[in-house]
C-alpha positions in Angstrom: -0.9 30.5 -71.8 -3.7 30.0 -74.2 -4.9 32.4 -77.2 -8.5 32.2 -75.0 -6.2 33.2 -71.8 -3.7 35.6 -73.6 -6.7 37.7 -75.0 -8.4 37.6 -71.1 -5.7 39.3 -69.7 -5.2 41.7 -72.7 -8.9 42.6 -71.9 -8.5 42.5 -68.1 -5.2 45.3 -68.5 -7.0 47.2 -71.0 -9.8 47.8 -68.9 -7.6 48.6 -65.7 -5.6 51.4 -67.8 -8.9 52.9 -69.1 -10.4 52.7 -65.6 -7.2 54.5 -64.2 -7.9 57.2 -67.3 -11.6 58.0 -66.0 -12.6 56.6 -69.9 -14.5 53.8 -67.8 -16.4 53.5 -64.9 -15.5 51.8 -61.9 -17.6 50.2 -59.7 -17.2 51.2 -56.3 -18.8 50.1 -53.0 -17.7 52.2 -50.0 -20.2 50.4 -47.8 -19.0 46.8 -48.8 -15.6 48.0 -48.2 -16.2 49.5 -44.7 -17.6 46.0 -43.8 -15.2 44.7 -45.4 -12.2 46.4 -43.3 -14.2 45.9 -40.4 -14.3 41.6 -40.8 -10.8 41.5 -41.8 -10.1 43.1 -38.3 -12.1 40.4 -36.8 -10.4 37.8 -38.9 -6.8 38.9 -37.7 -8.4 38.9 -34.4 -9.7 35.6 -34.3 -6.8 33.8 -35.4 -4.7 35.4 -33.0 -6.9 34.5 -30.0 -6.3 31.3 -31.5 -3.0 31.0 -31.5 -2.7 32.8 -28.3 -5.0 30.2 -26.6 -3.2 27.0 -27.8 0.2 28.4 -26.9 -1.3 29.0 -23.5 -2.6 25.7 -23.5 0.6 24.3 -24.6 2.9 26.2 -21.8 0.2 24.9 -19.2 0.6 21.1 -19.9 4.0 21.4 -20.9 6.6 24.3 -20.6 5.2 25.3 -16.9 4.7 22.2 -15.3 8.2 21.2 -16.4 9.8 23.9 -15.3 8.1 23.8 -11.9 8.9 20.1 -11.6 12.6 20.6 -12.5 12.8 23.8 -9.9 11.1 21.1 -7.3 13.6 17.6 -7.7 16.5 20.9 -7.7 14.9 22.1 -4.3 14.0 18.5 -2.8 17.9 17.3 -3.9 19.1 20.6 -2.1 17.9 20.1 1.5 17.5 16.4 1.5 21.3 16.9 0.8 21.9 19.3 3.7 20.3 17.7 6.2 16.6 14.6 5.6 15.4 15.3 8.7 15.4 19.5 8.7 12.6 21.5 8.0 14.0 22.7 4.7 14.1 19.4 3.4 10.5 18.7 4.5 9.5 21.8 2.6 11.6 21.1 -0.2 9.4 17.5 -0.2 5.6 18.8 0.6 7.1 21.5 -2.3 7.8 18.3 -5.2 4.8 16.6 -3.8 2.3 19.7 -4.6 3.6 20.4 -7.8 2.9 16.8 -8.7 -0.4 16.9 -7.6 -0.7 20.5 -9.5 0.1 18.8 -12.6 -1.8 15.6 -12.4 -5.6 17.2 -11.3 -4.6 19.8 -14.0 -4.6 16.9 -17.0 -7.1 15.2 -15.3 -9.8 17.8 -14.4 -8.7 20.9 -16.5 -7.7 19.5 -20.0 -10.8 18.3 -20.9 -13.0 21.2 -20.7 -10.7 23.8 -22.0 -10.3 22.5 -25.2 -14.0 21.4 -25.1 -15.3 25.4 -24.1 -12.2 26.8 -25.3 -10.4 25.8 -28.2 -13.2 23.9 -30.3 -14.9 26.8 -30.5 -12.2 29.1 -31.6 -11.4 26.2 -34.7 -15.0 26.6 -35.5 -15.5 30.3 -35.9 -12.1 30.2 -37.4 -13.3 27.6 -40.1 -15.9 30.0 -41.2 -13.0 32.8 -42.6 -12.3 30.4 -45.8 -16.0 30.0 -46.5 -16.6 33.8 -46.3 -13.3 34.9 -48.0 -14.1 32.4 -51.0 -17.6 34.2 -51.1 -15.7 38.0 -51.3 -13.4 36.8 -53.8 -15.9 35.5 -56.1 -17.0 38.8 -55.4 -14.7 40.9 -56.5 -13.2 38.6 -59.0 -16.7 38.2 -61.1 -17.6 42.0 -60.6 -14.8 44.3 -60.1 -13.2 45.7 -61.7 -11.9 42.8 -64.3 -15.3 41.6 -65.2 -18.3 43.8 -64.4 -16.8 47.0 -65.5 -15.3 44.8 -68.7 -18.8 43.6 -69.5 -20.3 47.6 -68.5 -17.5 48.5 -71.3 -18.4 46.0 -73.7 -21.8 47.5 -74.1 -21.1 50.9 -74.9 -18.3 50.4 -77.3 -20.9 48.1 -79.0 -20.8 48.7 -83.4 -23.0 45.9 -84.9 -26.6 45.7 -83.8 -27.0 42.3 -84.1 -24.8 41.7 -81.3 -26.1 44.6 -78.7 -28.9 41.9 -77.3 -26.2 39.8 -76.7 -23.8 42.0 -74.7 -27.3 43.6 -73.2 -27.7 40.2 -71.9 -24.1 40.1 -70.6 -23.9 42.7 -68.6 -27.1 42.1 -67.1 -25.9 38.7 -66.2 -22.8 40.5 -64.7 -24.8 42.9 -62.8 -27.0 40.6 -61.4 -24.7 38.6 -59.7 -22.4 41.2 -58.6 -25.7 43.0 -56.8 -26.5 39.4 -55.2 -23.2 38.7 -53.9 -22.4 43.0 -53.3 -26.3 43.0 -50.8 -25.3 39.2 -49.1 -21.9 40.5 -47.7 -23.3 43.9 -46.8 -25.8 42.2 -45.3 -24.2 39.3 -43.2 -20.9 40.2 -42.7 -22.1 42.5 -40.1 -24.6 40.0 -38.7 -21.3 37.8 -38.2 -19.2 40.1 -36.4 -22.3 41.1 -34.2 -22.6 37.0 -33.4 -19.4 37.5 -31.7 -19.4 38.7 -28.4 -22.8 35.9 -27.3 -21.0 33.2 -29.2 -17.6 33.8 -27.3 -19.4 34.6 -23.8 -19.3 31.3 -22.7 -15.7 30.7 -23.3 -14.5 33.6 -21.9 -15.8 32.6 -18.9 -14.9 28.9 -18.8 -11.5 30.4 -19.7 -11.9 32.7 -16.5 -13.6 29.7 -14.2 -10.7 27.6 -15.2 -7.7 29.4 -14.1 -9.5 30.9 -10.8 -9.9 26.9 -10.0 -6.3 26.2 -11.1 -4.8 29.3 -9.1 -7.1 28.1 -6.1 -6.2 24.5 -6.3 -2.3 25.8 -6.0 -3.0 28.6 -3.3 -4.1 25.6 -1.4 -1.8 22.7 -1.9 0.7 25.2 -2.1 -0.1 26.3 1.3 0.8 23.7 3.0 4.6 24.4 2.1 4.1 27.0 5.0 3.9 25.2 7.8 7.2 24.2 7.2 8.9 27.5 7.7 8.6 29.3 11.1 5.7 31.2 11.9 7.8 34.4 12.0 8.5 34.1 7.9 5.7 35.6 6.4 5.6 38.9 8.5 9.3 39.4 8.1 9.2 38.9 4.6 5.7 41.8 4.9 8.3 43.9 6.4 11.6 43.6 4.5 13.2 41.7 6.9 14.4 38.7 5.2 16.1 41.3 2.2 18.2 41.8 5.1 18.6 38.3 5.9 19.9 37.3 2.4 22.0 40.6 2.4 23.5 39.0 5.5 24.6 35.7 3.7 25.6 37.2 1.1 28.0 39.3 2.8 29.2 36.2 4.6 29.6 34.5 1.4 32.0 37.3 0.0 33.6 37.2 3.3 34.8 33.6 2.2 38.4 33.3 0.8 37.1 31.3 -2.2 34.8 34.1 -3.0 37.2 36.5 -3.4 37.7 37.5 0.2 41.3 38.5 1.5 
């Protein structure tokens, strides 16, 4: 460190102990700090959503329509085992076949527009946080407590005349830009957090349009797995009936000498 730097941070603790002694004031902003609080909320928040909606987006294109498609070639290889021509294995078939289709209008007609009214706009508020943070630092770092209140000290402990104009002119200087920096973030940070709820509006809903169109799309190619099964499947399942059913086979199965049956 430098003779320059060394003396700096002589300064900077001196003033910090003196401040912590009540022998100098410290300048303190409640309502900057309130607003303060109250972006760093939205900050955490932001980045989360973020986060959150990538991983979503992620699991969507990859993860889920993996899984589905490996629980599919399982359930097609299953009944076209048992038996091509039964209806299991037909359902097991139309069953691959709309997944595939799931996935492929998903990429093609879904992708697009959610990282268009989704994502890009989260990465753009989100690029705003380093602009504003680098404004609050040079903030606080040119006018609490380490220079302001150092400049605000300077001037009172002031011996020679000759040299009060000059440290007059200092801590004007000082206080000048701490009050223009102090009234812009009191000023705008709450105009940004109030920007919030129109700006995210219209994502919110694509995000909401999106998946009723996804979960609509696989309601209906999904629904033609149905006609597969006997018409008599849905109500039993409605009533409990087909618990009973597996129950059945299960017993069945333990009845079996290689399942531990006697």
């Amino acid at each position: 460190m430098s003779w320059v730097g060394f003396k700096k941070s002589v300064s900077r603790a001196g003033t910090t102990l003196l401040q912590k002694t009540g022998q100098v004031e410290r300048t303190v902003d409640r309502e900057f700090e309130d607003e303060e609080a109250k972006y760093r909320v939205y900050e955490k928040e932001c980045q989360a959503l973020q986060k959150d909606s990538k991983a979503y987006w992620d699991a969507m294109r990859g993860e889920c329509p993996q899984t589905s498609t490996r629980i599919a070639d399982t359930l097609e290889t299953f009944y076209s085992a048992a038996d091509r021509s039964s209806e299991g294995a037909m359902a097991g078939h139309a069953y691959k076949r709309s997944v595939d289709d799931l996935d492929t209008s998903f990429s093609r007609e879904l992708d697009g527009p959610y990282r268009t009214a989704i994502l890009e706009p989260l990465g753009k508020m989100c690029a705003y946080f380093p602009v504003v943070n680098e404004h609050i630092t040079k903030r606080n770092k040119k006018a609490r407590p380490n220079y302001y209140d150092r400049k605000f000290r300077s001037l009172n402990v002031v011996e020679d005349p000759t040299k009060l104009p000059r440290a007059q002119q200092e801590h004007d200087e000082a206080k000048e830009l701490f009050d223009l920096l102090n009234e812009q973030l009191i000023s705008e940070l709450p105009q940004l957090l109030d920007l919030r709820v129109p700006y995210f509006d219209p994502s919110f809903e694509a995000m909401i349009r999106m998946q009723a169109k996804f979960a609509e799309e696989g309601y209906e190619k999904l629904s033609g797995v149905q006609r597969y099964f006997a018409d008599n499947v849905r109500d039993d399942y409605a009533a409990g009936q087909l618990d009973a059913q597996v129950e059945g086979v299960l017993q069945e199965m333990r009845e079996l000498s290689i399942c531990g049956g006697n």
